[in-house]
PDB file of N, CA, C and O in Angstrom, chain B, residues numbered from 101:
ATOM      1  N   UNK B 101     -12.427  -0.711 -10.603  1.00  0.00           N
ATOM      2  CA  UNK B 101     -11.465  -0.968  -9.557  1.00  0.00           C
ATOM      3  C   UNK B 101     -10.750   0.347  -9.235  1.00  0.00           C
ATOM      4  O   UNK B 101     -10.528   1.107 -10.178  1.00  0.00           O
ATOM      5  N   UNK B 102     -10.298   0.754  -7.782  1.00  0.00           N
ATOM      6  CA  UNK B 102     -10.065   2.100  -7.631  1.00  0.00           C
ATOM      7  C   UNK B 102      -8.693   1.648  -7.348  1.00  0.00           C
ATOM      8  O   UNK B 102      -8.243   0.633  -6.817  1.00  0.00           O
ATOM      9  N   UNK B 103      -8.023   2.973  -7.991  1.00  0.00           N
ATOM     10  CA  UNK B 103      -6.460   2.446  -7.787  1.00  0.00           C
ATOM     11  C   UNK B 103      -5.812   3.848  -7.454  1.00  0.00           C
ATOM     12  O   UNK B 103      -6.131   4.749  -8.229  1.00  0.00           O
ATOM     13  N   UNK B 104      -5.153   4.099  -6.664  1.00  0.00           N
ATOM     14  CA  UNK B 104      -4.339   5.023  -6.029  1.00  0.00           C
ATOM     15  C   UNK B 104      -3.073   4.961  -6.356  1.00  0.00           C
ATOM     16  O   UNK B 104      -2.473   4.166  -5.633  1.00  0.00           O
ATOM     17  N   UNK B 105      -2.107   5.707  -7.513  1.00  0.00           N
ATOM     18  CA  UNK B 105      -0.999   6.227  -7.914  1.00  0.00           C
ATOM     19  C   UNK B 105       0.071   7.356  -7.833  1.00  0.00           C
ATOM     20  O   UNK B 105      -0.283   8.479  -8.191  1.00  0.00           O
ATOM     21  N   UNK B 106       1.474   7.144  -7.353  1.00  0.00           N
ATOM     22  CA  UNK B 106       2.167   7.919  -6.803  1.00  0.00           C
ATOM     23  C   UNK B 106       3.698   7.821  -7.056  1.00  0.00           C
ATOM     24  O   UNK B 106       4.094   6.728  -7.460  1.00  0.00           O
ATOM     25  N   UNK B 107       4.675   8.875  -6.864  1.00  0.00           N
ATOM     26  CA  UNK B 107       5.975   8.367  -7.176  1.00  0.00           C
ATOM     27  C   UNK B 107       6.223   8.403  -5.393  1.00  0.00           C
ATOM     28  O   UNK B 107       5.833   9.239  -4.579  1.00  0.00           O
ATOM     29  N   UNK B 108       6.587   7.833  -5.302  1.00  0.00           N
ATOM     30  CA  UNK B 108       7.442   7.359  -3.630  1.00  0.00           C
ATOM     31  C   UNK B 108       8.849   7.541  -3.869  1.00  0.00           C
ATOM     32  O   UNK B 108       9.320   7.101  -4.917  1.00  0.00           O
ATOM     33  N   UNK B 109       9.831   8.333  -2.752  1.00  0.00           N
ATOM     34  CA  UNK B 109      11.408   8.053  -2.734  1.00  0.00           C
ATOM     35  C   UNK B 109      11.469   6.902  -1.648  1.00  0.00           C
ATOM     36  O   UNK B 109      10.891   6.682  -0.583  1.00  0.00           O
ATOM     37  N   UNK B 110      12.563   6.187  -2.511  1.00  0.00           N
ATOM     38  CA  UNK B 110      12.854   4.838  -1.340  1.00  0.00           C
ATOM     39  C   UNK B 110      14.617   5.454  -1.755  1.00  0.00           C
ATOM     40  O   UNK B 110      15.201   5.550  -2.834  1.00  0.00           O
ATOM     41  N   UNK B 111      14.979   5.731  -0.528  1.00  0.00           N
ATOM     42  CA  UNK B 111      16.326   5.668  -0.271  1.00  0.00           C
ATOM     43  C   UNK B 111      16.848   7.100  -1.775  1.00  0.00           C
ATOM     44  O   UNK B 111      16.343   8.204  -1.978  1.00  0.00           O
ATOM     45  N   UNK B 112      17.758   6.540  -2.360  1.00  0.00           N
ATOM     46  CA  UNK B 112      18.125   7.690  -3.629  1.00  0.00           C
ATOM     47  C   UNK B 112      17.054   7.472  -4.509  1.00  0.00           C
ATOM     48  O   UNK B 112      16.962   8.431  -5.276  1.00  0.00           O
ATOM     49  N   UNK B 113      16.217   6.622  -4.715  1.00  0.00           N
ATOM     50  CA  UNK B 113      15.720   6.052  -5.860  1.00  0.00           C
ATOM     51  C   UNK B 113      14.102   6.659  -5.750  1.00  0.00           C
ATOM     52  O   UNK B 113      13.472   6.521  -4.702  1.00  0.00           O
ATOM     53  N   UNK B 114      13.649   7.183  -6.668  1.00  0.00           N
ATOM     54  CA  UNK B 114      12.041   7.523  -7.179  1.00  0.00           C
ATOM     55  C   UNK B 114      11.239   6.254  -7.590  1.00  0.00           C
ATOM     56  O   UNK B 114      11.775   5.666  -8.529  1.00  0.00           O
ATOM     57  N   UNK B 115      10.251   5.755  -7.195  1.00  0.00           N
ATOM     58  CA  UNK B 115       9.621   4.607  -7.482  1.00  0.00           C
ATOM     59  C   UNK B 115       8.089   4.741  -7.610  1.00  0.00           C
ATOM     60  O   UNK B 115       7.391   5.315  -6.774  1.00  0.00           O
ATOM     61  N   UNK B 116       7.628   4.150  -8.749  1.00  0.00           N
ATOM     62  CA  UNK B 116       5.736   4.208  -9.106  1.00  0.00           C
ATOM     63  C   UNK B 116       5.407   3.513  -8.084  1.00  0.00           C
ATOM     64  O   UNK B 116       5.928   2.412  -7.903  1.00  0.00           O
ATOM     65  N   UNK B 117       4.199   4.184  -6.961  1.00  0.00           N
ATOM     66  CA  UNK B 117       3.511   3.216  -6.209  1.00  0.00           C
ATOM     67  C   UNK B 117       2.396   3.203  -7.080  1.00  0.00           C
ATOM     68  O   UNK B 117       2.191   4.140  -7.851  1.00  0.00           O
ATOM     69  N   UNK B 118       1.408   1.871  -6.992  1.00  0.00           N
ATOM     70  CA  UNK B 118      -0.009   1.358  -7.185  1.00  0.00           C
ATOM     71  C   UNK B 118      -0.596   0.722  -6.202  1.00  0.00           C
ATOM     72  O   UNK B 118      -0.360  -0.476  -6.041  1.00  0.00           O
ATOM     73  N   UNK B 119      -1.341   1.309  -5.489  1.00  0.00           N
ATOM     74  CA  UNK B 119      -2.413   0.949  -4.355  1.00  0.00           C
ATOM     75  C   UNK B 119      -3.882   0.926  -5.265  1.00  0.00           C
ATOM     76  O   UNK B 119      -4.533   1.860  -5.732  1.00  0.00           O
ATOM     77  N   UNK B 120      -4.136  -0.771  -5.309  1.00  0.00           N
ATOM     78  CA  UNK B 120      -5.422  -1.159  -5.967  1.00  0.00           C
ATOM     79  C   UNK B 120      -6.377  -1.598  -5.300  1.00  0.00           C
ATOM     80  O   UNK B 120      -5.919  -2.532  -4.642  1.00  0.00           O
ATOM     81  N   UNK B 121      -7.651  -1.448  -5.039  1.00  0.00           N
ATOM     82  CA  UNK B 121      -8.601  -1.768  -4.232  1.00  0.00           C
ATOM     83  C   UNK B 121      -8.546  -3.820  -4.723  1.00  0.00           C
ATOM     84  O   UNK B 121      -8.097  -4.186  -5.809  1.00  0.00           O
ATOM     85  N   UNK B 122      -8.959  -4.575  -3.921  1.00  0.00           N
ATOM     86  CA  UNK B 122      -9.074  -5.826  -4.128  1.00  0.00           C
ATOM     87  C   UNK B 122     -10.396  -6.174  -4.605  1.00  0.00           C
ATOM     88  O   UNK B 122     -11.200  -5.763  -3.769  1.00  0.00           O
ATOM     89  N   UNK B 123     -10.940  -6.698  -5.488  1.00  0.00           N
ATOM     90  CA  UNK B 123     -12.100  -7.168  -6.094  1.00  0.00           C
ATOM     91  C   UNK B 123     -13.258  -7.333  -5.169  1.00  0.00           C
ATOM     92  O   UNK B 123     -13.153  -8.425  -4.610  1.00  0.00           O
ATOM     93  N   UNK B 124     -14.359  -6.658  -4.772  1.00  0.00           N
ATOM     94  CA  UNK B 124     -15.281  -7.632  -3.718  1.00  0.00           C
ATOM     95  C   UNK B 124     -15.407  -6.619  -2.968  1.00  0.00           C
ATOM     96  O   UNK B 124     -15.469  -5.423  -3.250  1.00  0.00           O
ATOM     97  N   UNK B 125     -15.456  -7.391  -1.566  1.00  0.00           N
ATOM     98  CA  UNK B 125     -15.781  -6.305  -0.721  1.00  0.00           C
ATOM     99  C   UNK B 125     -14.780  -6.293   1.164  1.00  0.00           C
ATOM    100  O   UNK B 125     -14.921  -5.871   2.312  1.00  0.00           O
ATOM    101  N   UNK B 126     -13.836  -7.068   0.314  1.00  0.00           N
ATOM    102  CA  UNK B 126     -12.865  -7.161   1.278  1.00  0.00           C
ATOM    103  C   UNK B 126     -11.583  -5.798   1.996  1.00  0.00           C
ATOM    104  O   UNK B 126     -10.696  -5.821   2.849  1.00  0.00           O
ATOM    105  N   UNK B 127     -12.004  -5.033   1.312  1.00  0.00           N
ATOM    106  CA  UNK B 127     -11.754  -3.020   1.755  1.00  0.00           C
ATOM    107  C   UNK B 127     -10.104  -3.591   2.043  1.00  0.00           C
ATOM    108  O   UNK B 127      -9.481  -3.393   3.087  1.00  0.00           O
ATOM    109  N   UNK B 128      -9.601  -4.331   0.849  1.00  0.00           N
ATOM    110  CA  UNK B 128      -7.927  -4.678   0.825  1.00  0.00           C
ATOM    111  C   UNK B 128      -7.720  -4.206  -0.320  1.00  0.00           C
ATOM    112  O   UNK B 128      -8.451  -4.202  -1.310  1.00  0.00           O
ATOM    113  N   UNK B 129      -5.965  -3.516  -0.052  1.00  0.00           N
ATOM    114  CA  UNK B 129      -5.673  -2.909  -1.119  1.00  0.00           C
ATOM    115  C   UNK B 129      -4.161  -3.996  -1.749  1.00  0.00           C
ATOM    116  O   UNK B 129      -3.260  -4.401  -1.014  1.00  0.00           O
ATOM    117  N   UNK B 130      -4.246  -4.195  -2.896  1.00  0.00           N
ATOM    118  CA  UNK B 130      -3.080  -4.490  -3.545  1.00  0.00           C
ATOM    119  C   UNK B 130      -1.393  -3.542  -3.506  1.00  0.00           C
ATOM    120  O   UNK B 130      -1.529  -2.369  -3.854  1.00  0.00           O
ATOM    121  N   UNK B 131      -0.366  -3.829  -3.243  1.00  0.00           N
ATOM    122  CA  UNK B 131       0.488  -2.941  -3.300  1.00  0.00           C
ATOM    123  C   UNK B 131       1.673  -3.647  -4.349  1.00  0.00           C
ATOM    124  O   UNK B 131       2.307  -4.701  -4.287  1.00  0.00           O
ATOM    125  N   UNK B 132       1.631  -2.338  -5.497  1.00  0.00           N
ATOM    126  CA  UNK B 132       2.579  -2.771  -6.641  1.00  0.00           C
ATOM    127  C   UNK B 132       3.696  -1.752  -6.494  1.00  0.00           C
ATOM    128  O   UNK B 132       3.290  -0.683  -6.038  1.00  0.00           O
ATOM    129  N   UNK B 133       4.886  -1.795  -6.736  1.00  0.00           N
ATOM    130  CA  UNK B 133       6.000  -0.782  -6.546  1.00  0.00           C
ATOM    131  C   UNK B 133       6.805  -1.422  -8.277  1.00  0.00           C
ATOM    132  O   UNK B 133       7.110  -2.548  -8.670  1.00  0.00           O
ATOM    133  N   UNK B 134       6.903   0.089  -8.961  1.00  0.00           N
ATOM    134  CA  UNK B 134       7.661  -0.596 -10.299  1.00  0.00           C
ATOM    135  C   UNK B 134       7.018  -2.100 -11.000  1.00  0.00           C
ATOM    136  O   UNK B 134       7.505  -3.160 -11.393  1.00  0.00           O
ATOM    137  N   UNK B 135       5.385  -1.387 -10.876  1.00  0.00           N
ATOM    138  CA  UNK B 135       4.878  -2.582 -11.950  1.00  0.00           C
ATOM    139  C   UNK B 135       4.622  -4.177 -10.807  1.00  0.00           C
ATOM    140  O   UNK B 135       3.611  -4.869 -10.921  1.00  0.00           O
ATOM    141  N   UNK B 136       5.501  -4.426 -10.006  1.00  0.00           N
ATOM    142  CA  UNK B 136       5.415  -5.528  -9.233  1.00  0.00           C
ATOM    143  C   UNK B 136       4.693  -5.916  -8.321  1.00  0.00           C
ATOM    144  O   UNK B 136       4.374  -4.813  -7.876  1.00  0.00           O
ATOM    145  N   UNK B 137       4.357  -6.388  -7.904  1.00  0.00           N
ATOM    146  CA  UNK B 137       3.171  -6.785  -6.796  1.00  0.00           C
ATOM    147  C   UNK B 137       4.049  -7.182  -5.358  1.00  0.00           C
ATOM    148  O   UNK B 137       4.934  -8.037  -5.342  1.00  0.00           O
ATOM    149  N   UNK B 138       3.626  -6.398  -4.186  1.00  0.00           N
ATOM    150  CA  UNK B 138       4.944  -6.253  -2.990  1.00  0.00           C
ATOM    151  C   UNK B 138       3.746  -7.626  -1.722  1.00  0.00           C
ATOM    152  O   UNK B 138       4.072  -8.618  -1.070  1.00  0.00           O
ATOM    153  N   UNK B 139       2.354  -6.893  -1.950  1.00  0.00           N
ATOM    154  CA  UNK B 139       1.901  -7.722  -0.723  1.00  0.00           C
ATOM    155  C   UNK B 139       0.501  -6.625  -0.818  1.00  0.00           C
ATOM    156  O   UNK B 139       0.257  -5.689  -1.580  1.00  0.00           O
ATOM    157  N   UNK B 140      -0.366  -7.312   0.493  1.00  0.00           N
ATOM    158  CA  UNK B 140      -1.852  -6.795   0.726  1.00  0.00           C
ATOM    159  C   UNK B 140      -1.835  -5.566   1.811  1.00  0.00           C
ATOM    160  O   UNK B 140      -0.868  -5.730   2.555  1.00  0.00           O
ATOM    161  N   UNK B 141      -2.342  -4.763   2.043  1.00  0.00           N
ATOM    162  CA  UNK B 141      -2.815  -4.129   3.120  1.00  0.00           C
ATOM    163  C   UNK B 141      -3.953  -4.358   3.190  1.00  0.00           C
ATOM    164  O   UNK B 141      -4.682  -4.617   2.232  1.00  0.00           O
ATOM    165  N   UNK B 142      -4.373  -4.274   4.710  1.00  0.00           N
ATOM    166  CA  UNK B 142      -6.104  -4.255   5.224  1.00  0.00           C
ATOM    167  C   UNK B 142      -6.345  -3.421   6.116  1.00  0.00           C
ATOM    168  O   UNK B 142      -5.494  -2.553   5.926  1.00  0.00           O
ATOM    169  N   UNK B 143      -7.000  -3.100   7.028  1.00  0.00           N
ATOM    170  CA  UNK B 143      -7.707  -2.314   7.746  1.00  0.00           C
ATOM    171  C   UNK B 143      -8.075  -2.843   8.910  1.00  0.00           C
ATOM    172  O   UNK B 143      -9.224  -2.544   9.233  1.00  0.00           O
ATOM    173  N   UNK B 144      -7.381  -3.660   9.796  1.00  0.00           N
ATOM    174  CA  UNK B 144      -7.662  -4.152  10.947  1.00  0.00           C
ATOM    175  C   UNK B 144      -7.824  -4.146  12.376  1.00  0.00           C
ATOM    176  O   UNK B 144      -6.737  -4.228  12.947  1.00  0.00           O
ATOM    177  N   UNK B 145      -8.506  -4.097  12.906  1.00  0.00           N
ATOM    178  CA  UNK B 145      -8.301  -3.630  14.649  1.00  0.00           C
ATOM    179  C   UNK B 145      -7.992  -2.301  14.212  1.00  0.00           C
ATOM    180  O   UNK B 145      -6.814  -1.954  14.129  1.00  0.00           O
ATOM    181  N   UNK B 146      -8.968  -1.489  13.912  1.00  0.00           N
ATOM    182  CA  UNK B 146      -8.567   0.036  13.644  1.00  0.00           C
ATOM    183  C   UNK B 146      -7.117   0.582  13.051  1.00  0.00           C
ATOM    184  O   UNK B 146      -6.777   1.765  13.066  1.00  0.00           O
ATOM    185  N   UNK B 147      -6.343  -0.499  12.534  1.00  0.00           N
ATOM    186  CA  UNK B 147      -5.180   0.294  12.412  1.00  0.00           C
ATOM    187  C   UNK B 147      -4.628  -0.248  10.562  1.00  0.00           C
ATOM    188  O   UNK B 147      -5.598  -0.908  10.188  1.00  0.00           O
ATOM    189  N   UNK B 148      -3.609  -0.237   9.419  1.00  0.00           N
ATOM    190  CA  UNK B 148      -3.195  -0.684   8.515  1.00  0.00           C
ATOM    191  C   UNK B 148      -2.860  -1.781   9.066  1.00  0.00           C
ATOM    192  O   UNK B 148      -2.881  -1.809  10.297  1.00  0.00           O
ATOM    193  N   UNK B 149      -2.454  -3.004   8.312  1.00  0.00           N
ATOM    194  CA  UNK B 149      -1.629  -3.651   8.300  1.00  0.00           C
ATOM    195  C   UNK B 149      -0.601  -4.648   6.966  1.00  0.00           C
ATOM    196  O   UNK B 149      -1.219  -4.898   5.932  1.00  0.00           O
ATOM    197  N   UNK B 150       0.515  -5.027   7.036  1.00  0.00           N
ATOM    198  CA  UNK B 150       0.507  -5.297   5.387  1.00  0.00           C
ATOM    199  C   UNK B 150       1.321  -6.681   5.739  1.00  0.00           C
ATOM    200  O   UNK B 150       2.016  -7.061   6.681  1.00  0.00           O
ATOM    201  N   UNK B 151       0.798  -7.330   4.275  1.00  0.00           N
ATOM    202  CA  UNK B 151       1.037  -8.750   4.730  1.00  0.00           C
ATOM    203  C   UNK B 151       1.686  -9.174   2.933  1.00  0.00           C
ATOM    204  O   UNK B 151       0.874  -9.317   2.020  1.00  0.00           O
ATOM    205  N   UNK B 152       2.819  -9.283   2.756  1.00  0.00           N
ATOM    206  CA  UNK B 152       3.570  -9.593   1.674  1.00  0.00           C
ATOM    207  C   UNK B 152       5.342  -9.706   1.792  1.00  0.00           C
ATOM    208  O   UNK B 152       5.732 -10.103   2.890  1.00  0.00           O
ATOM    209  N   UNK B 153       6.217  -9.452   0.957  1.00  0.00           N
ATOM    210  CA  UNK B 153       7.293  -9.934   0.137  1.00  0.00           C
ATOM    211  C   UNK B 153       7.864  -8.670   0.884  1.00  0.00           C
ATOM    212  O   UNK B 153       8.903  -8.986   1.465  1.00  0.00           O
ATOM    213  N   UNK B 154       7.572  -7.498   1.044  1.00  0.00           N
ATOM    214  CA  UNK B 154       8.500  -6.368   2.047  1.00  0.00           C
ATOM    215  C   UNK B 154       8.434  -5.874   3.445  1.00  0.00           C
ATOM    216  O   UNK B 154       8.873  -4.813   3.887  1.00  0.00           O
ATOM    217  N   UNK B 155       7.546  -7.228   4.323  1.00  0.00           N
ATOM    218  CA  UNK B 155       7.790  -6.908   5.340  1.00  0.00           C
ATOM    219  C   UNK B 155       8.643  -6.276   6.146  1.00  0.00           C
ATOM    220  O   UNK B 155       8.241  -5.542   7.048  1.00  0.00           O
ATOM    221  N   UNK B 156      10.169  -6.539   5.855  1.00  0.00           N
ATOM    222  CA  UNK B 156      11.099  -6.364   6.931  1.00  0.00           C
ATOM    223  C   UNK B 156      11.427  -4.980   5.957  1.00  0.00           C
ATOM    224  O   UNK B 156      12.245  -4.208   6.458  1.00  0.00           O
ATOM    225  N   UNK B 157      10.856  -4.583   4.584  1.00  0.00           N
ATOM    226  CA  UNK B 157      11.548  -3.397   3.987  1.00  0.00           C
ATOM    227  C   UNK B 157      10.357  -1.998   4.886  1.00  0.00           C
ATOM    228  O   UNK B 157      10.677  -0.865   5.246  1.00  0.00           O
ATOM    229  N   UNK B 158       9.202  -2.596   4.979  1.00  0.00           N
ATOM    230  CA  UNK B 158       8.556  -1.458   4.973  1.00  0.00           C
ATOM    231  C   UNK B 158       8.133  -1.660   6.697  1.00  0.00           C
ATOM    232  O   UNK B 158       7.943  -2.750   7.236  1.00  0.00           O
ATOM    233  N   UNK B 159       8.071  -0.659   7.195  1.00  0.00           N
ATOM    234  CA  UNK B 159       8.538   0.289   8.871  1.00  0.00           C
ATOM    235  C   UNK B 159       6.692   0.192   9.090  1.00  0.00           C
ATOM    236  O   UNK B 159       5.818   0.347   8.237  1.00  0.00           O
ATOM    237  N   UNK B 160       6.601  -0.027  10.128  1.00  0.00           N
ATOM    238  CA  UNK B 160       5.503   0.840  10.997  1.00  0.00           C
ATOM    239  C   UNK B 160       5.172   1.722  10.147  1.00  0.00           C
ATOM    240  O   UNK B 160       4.355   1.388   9.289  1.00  0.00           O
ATOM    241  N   UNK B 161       5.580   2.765  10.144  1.00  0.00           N
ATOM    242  CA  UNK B 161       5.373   4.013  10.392  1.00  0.00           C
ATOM    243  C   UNK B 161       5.186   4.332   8.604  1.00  0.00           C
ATOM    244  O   UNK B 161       4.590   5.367   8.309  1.00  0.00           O
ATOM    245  N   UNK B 162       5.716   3.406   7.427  1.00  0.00           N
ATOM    246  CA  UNK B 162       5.266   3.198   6.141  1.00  0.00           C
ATOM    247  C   UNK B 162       3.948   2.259   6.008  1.00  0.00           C
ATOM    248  O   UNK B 162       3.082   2.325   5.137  1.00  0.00           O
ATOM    249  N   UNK B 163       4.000   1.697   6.700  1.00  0.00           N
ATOM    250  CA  UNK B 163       2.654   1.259   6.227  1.00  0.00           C
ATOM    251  C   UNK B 163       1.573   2.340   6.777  1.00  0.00           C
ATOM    252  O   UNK B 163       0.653   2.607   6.004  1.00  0.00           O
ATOM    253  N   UNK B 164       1.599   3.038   8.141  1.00  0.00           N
ATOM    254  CA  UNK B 164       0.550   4.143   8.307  1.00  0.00           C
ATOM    255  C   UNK B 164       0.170   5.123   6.992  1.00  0.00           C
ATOM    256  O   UNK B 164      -0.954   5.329   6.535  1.00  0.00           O
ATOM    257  N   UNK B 165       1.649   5.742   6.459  1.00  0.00           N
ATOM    258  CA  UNK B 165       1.500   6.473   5.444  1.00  0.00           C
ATOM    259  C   UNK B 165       0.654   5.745   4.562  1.00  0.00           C
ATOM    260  O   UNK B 165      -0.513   6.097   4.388  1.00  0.00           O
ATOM    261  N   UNK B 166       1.022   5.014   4.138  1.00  0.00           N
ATOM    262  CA  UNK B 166       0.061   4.283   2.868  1.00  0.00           C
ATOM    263  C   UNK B 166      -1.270   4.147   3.589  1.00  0.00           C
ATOM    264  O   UNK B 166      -1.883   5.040   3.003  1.00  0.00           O
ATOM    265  N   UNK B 167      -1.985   3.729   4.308  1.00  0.00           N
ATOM    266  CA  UNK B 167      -3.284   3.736   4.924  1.00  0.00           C
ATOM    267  C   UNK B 167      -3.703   5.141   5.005  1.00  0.00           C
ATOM    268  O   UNK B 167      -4.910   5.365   4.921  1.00  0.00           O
ATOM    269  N   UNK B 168      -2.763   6.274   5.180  1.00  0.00           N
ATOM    270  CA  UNK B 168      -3.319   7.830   5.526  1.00  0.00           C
ATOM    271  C   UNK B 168      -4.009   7.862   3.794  1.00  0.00           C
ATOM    272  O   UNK B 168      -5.189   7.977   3.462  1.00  0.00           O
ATOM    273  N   UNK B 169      -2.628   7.696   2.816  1.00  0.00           N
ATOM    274  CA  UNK B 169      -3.124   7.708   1.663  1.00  0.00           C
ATOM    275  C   UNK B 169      -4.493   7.296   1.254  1.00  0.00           C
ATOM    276  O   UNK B 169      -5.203   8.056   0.596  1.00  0.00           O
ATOM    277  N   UNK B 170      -4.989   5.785   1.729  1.00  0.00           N
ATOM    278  CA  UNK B 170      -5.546   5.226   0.760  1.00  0.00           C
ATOM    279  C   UNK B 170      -6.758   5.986   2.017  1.00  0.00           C
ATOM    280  O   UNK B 170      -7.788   6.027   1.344  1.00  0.00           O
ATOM    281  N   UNK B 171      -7.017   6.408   3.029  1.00  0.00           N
ATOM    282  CA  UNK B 171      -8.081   6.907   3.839  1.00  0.00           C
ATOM    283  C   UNK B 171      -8.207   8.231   2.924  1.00  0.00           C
ATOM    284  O   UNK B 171      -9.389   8.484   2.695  1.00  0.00           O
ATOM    285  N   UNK B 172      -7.290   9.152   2.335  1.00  0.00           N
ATOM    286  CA  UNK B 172      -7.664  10.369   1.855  1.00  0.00           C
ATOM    287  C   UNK B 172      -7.896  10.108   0.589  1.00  0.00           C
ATOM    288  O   UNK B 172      -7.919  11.098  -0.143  1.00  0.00           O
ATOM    289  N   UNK B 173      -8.080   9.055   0.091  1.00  0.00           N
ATOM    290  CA  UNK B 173      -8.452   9.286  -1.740  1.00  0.00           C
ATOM    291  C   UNK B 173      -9.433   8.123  -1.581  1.00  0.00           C
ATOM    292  O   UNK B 173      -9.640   7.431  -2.578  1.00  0.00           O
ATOM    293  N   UNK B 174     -10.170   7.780  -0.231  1.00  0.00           N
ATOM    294  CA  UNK B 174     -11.517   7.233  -0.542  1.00  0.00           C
ATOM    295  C   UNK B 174     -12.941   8.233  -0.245  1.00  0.00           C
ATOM    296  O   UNK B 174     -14.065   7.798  -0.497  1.00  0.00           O
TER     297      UNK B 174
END
């Protein structure tokens, strides 16, 4: 399972990201912040999209980053 690891700043605070590939062949990644499990990203209509528990925390423009990520460490 391919998993993509990082410290992220959210606001004052330093936080472990884990971007995990999903079992299969569904090209979805798991998103864990501090061990926890936040929600899915996928790859849809050409663009990220994320579907979990921090919608209203995480922006447009954060979920691109995380897709740039997980496009440069495949």
């Amino acid at each position: 399972m391919h998993t993509i690891q990082f410290i992220a700043a959210f606001g004052n605070e330093d936080k472990s990201v884990n971007l995990t590939a999903h079992s299969g062949n569904s090209g979805g990644y798991h998103l864990y912040i501090d061990k926890y499990f936040r929600g899915q990203m996928f790859y849809r209509n050409e663009r990220w999209v994320f579907f979990g528990n921090m919608e209203k925390e995480l922006t447009f423009e954060d979920v691109e980053i995380l897709g740039q990520i997980i496009d440069a460490n495949n």
